[in-house]
C-alpha positions in Angstrom: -118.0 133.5 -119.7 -119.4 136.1 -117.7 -115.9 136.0 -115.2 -113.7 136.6 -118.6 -116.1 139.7 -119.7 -115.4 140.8 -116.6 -111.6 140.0 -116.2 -111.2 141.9 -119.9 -112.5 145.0 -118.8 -110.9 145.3 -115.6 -107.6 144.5 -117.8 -108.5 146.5 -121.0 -106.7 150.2 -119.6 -103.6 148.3 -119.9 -104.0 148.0 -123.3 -104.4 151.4 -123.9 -101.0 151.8 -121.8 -99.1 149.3 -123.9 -100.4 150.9 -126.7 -99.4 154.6 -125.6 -96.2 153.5 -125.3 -96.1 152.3 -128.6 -96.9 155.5 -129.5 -93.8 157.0 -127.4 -91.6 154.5 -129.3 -92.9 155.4 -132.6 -93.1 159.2 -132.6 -90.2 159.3 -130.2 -92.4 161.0 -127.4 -90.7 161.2 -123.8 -87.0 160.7 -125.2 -85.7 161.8 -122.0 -87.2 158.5 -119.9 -86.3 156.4 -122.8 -83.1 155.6 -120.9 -82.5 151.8 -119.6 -83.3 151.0 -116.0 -80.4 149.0 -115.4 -78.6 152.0 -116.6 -75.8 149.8 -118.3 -75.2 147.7 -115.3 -74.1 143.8 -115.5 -74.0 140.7 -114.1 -71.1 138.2 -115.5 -70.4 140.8 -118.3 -74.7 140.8 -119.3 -76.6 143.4 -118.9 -79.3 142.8 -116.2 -82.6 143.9 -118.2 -81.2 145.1 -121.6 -81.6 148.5 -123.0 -85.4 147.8 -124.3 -86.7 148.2 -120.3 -86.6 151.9 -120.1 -88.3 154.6 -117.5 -90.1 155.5 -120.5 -92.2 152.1 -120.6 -93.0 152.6 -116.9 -94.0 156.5 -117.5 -96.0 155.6 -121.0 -98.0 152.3 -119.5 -98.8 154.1 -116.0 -100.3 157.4 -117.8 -102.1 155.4 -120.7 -103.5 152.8 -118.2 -104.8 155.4 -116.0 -106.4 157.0 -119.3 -107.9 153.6 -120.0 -109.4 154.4 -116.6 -110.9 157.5 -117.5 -112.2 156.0 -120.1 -114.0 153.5 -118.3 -115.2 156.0 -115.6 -116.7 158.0 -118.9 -118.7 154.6 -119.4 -119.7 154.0 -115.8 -121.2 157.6 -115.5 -122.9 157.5 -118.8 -124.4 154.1 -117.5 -122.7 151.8 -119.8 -120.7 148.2 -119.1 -121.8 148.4 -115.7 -122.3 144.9 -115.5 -118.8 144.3 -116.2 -117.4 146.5 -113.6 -114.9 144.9 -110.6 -113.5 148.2 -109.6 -115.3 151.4 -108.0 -116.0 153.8 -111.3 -117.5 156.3 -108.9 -114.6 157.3 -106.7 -111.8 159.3 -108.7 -109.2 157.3 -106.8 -109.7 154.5 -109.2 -107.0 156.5 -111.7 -104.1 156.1 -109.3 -105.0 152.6 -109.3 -104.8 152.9 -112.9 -101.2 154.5 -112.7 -100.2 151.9 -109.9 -100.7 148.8 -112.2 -99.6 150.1 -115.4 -96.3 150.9 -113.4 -96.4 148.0 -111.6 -97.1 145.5 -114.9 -94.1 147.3 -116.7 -91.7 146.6 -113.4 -93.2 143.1 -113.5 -91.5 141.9 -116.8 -88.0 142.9 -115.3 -87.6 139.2 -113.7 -88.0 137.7 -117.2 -85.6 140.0 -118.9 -83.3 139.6 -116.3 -83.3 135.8 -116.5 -82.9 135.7 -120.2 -80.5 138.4 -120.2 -78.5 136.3 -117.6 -79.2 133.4 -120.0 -78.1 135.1 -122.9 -81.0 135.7 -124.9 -80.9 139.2 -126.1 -83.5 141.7 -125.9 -86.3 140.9 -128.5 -84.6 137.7 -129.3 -85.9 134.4 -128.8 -84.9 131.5 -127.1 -85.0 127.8 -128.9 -86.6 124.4 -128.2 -88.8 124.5 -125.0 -86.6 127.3 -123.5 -88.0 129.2 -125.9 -91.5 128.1 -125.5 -91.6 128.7 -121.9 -89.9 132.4 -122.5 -92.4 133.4 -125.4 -95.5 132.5 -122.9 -93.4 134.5 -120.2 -93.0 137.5 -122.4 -97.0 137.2 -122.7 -98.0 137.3 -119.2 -95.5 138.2 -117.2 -96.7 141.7 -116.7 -99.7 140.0 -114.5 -98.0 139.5 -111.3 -97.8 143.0 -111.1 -101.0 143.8 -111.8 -102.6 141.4 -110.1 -100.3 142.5 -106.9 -101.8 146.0 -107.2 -105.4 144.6 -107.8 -105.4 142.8 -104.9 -104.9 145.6 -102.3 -108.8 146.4 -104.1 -110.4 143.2 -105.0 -110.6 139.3 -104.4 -107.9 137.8 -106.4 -109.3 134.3 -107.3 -107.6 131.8 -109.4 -110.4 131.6 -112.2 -109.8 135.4 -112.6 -106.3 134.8 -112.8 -106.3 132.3 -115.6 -109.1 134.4 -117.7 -106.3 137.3 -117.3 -104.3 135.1 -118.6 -106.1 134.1 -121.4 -106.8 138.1 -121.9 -103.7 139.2 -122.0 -102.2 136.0 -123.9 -104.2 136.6 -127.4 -105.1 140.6 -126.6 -100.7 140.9 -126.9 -100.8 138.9 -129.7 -103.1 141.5 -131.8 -101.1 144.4 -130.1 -97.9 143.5 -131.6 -98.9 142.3 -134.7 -100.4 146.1 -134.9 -97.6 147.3 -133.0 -94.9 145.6 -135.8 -97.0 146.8 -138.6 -97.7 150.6 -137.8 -93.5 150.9 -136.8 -94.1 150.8 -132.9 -92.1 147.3 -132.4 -88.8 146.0 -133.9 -90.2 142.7 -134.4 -93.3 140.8 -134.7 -93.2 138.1 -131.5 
């Protein structure tokens, strides 16, 4: 238990990303980057990630994740959760890292879009039977190669923190788009 305490702080700035970019979404903040990264551009007459995977999401999750950071470095010099910390608190380089994996776990889902784009399942759709079972626990965690990548230039990647990231992330999006649906910062509630 004391891995996943652990694992949930390391992970928790990237909640405050998601939900900055929420925030974008909702009060139309950075309009200019909410342009789609594939720009339009197709494979077999489909789009390649769908015109919900803007610069915007990359811009909104890299700044709000490296707030989360500053957050946590607030803690760590006010002496709190240090028993929970796996990064360095005390060097201010720890915000880049911060930008780095919010960036790199919104450039992470583009794999999965891309597939179900090329699949045709449309963006915010869902998929049926087991297709769709597999691409809703995709949707969930795909984001963690990406910041597990950037992670691992810093720390040990081991497979138990990799499943308790999992496990994070997995019911932590739940709550996050429920919220997200309810307060107008989603189109749909998956």
């Amino acid at each position: 238990m004391d891995e996943f305490l652990k694992v949930s702080y390391l992970l928790s700035p990237l909640l405050v990303g998601l939900t900055a970019h929420g925030i974008c979404i909702r009060f139309g903040w950075l309009r200019s980057l909410a342009q789609p990264i594939d720009a339009g551009r197709t494979l077999r007459g489909r789009h390649l990630f769908g015109a919900n995977k803007t610069y915007r999401g990359v811009v909104a999750v890299a700044l709000g994740t490296a707030v989360g950071i500053g957050f946590q470095i607030a803690l760590h010099c006010g002496g709190v959760a240090r028993g929970w910390e796996l990064l360095d608190y005390g060097s201010a380089a720890v915000v880049g890292l911060g930008l780095a994996m919010g960036a790199a776990a919104m450039l992470a889902e583009l794999p999965n879009s891309f597939l179900k784009r090329q699949l045709g399942i449309g963006p915010g759709a869902a998929a049926g039977g087991v297709r769709g079972g597999v691409f809703y626990l995709l949707d969930q965690v795909d984001m963690l190669a990406g910041v597990w990548l950037v992670l691992g230039f810093v720390l040990t990647v081991t497979v138990a923190r990799v499943l308790w990231s999992v496990v994070f992330l997995f019911i932590a999006h739940q709550v996050l788009t429920v919220l997200g649906y309810w307060l107008g910062m989603r189109a749909t509630a998956r």
